[in-house]
TORTI-279289 format. One record per residue: residue in one letter; x, y, z of N, C-alpha, C in turn; residue number from 0; chain. Coordinates in steps of 0.001 Angstrom, whole numbers, plus 500000, padded with zeros to 6 digits. Layout:
BEGIN
('A', (X, Y, Z), (X, Y, Z), (X, Y, Z), NUM, 'A')
...
END
This chain:
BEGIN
('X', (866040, 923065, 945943), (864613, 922962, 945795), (864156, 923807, 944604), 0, 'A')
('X', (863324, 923328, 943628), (862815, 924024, 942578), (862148, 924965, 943212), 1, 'A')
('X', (861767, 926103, 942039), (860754, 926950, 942541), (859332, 926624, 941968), 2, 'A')
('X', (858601, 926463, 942563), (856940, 926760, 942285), (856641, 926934, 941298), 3, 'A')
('X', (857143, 928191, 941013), (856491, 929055, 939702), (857235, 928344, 938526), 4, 'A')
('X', (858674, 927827, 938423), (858554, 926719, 937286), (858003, 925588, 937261), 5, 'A')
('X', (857788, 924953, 938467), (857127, 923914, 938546), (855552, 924188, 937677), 6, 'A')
('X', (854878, 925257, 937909), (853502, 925015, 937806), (853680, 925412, 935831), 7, 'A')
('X', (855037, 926457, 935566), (855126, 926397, 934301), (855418, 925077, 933352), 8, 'A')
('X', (856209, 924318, 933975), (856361, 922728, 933240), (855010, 921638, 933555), 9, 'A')
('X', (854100, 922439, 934726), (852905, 921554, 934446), (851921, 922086, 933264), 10, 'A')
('X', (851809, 923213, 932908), (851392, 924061, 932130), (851524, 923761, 930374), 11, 'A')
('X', (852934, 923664, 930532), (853307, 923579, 928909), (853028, 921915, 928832), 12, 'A')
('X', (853203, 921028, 929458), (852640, 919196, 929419), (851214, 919420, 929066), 13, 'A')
('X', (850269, 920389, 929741), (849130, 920314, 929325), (849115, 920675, 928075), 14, 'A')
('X', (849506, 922037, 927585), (849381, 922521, 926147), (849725, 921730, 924969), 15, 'A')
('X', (850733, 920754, 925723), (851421, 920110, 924485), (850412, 918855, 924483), 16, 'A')
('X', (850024, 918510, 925513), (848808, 916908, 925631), (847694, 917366, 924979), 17, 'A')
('X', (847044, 918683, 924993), (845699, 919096, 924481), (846228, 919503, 922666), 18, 'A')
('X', (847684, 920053, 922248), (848003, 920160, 921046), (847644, 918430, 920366), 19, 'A')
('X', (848635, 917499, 921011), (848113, 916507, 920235), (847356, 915883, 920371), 20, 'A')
('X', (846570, 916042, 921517), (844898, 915815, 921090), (843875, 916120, 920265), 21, 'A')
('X', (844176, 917670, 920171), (843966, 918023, 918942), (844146, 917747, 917580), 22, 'A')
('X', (845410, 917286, 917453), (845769, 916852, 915755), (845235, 915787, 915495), 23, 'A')
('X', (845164, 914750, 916361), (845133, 913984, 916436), (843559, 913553, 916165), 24, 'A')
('X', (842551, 914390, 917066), (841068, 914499, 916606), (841283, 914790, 914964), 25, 'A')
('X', (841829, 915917, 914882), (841869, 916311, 913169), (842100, 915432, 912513), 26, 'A')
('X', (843111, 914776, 912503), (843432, 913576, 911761), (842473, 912450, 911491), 27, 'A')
('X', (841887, 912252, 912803), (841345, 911393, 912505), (840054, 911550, 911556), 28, 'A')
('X', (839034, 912757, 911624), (838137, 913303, 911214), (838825, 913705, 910166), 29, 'A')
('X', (839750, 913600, 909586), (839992, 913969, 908358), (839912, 912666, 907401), 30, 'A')
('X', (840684, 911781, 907820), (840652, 910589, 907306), (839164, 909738, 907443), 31, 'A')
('X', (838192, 910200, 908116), (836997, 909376, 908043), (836049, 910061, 907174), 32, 'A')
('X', (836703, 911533, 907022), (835575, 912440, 905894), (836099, 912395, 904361), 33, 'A')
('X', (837251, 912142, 904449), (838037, 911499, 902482), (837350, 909799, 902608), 34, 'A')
('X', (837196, 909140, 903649), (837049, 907699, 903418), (835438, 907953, 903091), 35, 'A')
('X', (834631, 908626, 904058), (833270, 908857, 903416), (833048, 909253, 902217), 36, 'A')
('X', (834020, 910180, 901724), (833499, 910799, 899918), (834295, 909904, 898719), 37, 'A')
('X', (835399, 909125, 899590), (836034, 908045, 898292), (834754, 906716, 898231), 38, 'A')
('X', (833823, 906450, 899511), (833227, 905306, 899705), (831959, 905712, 898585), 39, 'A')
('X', (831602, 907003, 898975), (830541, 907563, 897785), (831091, 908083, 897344), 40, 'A')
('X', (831164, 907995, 895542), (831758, 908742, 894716), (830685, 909670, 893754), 41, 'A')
('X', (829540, 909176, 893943), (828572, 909674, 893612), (827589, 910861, 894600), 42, 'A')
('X', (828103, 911144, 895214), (827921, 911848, 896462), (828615, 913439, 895980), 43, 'A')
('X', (829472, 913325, 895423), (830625, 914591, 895288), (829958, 915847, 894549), 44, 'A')
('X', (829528, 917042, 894851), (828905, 917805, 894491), (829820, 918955, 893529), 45, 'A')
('X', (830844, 919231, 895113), (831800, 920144, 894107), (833288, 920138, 894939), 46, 'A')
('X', (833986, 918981, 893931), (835218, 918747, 894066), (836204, 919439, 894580), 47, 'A')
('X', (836481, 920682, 894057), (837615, 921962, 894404), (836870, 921835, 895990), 48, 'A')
('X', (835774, 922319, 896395), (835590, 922879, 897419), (836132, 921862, 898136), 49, 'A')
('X', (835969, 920331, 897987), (836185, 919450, 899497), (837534, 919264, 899485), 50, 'A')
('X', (838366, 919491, 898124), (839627, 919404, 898093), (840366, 920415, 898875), 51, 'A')
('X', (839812, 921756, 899091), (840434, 923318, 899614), (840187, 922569, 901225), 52, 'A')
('X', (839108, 922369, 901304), (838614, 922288, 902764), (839839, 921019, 903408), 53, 'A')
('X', (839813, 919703, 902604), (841290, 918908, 902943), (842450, 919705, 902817), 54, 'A')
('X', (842416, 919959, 902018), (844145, 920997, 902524), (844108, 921698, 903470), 55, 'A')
('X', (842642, 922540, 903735), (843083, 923980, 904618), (843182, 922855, 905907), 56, 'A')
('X', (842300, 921334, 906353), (842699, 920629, 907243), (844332, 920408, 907601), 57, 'A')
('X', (844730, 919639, 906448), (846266, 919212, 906558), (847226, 920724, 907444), 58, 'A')
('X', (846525, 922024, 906633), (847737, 922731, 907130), (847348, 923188, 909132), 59, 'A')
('X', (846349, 922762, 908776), (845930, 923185, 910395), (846615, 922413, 911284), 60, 'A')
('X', (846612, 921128, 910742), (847492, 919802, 911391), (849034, 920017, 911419), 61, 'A')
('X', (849654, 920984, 910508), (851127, 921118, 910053), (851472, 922339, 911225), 62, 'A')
('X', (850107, 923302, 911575), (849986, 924459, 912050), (850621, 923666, 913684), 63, 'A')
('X', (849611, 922951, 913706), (849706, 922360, 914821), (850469, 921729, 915400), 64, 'A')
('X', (851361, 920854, 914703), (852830, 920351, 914562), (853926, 921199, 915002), 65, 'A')
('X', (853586, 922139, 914272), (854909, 923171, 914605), (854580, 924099, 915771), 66, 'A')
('X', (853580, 924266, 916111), (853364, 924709, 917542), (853929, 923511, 918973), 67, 'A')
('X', (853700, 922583, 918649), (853611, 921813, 919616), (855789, 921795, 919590), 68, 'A')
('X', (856055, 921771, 918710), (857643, 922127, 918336), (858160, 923365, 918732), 69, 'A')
('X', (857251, 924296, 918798), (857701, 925623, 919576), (857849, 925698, 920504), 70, 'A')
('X', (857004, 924990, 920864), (856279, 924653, 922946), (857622, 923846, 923652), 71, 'A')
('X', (858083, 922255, 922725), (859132, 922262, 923189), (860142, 922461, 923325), 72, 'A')
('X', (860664, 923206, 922184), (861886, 923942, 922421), (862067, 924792, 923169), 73, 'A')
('X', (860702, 925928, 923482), (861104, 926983, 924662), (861072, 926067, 926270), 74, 'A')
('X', (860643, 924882, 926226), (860473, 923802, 927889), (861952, 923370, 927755), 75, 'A')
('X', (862716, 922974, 926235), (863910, 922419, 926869), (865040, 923568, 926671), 76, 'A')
('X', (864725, 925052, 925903), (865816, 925693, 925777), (865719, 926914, 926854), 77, 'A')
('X', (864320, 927301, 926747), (863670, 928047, 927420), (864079, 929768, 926386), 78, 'A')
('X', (864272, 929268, 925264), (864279, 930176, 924023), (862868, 930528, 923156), 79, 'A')
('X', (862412, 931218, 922971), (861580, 931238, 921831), (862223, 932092, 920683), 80, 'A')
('X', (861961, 930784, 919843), (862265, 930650, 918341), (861452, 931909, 917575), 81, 'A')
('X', (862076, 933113, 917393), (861013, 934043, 916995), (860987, 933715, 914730), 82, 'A')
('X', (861554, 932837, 914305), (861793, 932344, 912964), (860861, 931596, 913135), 83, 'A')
('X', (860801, 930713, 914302), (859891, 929538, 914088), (858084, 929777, 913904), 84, 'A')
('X', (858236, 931002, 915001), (857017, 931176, 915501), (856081, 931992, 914388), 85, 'A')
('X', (857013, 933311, 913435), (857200, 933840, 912317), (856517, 932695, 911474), 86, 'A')
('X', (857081, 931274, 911303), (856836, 930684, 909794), (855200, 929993, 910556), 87, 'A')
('X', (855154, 929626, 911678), (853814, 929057, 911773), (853009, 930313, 911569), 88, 'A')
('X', (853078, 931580, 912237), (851758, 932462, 911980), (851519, 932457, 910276), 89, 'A')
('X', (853289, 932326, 909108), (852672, 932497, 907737), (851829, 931556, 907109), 90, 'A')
('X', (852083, 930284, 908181), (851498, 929294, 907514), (850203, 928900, 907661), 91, 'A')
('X', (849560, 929967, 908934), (848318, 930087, 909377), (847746, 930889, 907989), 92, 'A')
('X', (848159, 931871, 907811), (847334, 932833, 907024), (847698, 932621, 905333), 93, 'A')
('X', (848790, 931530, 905117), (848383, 931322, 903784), (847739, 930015, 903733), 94, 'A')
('X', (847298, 929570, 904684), (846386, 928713, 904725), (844914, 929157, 904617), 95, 'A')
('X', (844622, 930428, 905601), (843544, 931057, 905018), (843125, 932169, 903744), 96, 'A')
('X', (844363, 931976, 902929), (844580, 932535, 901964), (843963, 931386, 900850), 97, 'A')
('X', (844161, 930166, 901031), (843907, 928971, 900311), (842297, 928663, 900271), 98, 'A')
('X', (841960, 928825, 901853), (840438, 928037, 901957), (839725, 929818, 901665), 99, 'A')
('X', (839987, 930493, 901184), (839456, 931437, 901442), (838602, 931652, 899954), 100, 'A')
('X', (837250, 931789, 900215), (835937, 931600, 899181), (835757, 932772, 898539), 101, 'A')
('X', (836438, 933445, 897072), (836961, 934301, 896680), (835580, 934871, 895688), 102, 'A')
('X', (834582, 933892, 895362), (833584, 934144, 895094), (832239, 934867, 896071), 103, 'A')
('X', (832740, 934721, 896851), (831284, 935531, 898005), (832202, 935915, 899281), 104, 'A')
('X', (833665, 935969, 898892), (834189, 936871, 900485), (834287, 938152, 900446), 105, 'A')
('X', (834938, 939074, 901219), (834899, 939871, 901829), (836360, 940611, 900893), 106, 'A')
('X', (836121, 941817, 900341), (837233, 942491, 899769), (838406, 942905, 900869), 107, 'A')
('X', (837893, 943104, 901498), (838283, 944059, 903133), (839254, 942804, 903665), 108, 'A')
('X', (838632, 941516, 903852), (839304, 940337, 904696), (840398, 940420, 903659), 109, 'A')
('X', (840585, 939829, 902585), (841310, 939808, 901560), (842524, 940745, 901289), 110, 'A')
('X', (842743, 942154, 901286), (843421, 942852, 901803), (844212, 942895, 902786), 111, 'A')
('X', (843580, 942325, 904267), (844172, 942257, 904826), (844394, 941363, 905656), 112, 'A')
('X', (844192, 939956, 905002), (845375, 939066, 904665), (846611, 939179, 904086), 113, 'A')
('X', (846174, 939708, 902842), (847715, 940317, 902042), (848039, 941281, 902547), 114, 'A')
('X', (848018, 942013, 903388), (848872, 942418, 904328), (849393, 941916, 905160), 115, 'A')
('X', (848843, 940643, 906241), (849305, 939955, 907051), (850905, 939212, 906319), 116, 'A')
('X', (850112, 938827, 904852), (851651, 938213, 904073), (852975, 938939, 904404), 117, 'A')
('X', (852495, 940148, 903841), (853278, 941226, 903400), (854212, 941454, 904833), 118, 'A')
('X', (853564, 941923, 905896), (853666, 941986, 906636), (855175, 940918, 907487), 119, 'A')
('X', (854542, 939620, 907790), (854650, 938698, 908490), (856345, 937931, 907670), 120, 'A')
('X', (856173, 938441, 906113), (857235, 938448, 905353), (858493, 939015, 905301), 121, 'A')
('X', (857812, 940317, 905506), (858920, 941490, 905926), (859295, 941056, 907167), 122, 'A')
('X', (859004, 940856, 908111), (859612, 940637, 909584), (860091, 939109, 909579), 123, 'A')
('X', (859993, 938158, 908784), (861191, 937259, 908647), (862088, 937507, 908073), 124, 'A')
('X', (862230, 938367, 906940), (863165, 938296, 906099), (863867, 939280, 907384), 125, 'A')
('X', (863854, 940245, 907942), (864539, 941317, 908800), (865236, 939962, 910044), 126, 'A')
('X', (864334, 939241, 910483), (864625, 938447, 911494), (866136, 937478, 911046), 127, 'A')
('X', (865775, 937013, 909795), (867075, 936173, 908736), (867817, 937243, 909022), 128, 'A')
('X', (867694, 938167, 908715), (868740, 938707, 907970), (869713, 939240, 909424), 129, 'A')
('X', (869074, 939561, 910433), (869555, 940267, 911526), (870358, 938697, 912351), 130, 'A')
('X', (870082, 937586, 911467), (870570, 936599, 912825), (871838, 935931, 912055), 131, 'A')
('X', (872669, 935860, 911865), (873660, 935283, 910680), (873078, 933745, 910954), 132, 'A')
('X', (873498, 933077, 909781), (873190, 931663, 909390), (871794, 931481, 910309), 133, 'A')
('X', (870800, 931564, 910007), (869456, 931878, 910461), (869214, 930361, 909956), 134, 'A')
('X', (868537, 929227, 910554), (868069, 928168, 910189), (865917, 928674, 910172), 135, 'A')
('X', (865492, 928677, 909214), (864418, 929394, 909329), (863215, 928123, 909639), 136, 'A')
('X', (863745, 926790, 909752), (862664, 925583, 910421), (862850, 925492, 911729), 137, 'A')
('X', (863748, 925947, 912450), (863530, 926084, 913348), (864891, 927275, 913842), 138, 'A')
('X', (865342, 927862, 913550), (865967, 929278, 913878), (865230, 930001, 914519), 139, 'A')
('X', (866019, 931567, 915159), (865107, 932388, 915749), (866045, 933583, 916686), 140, 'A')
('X', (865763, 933885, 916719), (866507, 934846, 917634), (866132, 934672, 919593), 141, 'A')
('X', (867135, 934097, 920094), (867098, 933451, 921753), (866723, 935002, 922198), 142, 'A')
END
């Protein structure tokens, strides 16, 4: 007889992973209906860079999101967490907000320490590689 407490954990992570791609999936779609709105008006476009930053910082949220939902199942079927994996999504969170980040009216302070988060989040992969031999860093990690 299973126990309970995994049971209610494998009902748990089905939800996280059903509400992850619900999520992307909203994104996606609202992404693709807000490029189809500004390609439909082209005369509409005020200031290019900005809607272009704002589509990327989308895409990576969607990539963010991808690889979470990839974390989720590898620890349901290995019951490992990928600490490489989990490492490259947080970098890819914050050089994503490194990207959308409005360098003309932000915050000196935020900025800093972001580049620290880099710095940071850098140093503890490269230690993580380095401590795991043949480290696969897309999905590697230390079990």
């Amino acid at each position: 007889m299973r126990n309970p407490l995994d049971i209610y954990k494998q009902v748990l992570i089905y939800i996280l992973i059903l509400l992850l791609c619900a999520l992307a999936a909203f994104l996606v779609i609202g992404l693709v209906y807000a490029m189809g709105e500004r390609i439909a008006n082209p005369l509409d476009i005020v200031d290019v860079r900005e809607s272009i930053l704002k589509y990327i910082g989308e895409i990576l949220l969607v990539i963010i999101i991808i690889e979470l939902i990839d974390t989720i199942v590898v620890y349901w079927k290995e019951h490992v967490v990928r600490v490489g994996a989990v490492l490259l999504v947080a970098l890819t969170a914050v050089a994503r907000e490194l990207i959308v980040f409005d360098y003309h009216d932000g915050n000196v302070g935020m900025l800093m320490a972001t580049a620290l988060a880099v710095i940071s989040l850098a140093g503890a992969l490269f230690l993580v590689a380095r401590s795991v031999k043949d480290m696969d860093l897309r999905g590697g990690g230390v079990d």
